[in-house]
C-alpha positions, 0 to 999 in steps of 0.5 A: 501495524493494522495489516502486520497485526490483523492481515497478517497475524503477526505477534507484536514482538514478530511484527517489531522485528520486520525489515522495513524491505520485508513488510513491503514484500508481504504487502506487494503480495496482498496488494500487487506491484506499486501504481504509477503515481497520478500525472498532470493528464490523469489528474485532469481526466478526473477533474472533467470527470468529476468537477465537483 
């Protein structure tokens, strides 16, 4: 809702009638193709990185 009301500057009742396949659309053009989820590897790599 923040991005669809504040981002975007939809009205309410324009932002109720989204598709759930059109609000992902306007967020892949703010924030890019969705990221790989992390992997066992990523996820070591970060904990050496960052043990605490």
């Amino acid at each position: 809702m923040a991005f669809g009301f504040g981002r975007l500057r939809l009205s309410p009742p324009a932002f109720w009638r989204m598709t759930p396949r059109e609000l992902a659309a306007a967020l892949r053009a703010f924030a890019g193709p969705a990221r790989a989820p992390l992997d066992r590897a990523g996820l070591a790599a970060l904990m050496a990185r960052f043990p605490d």
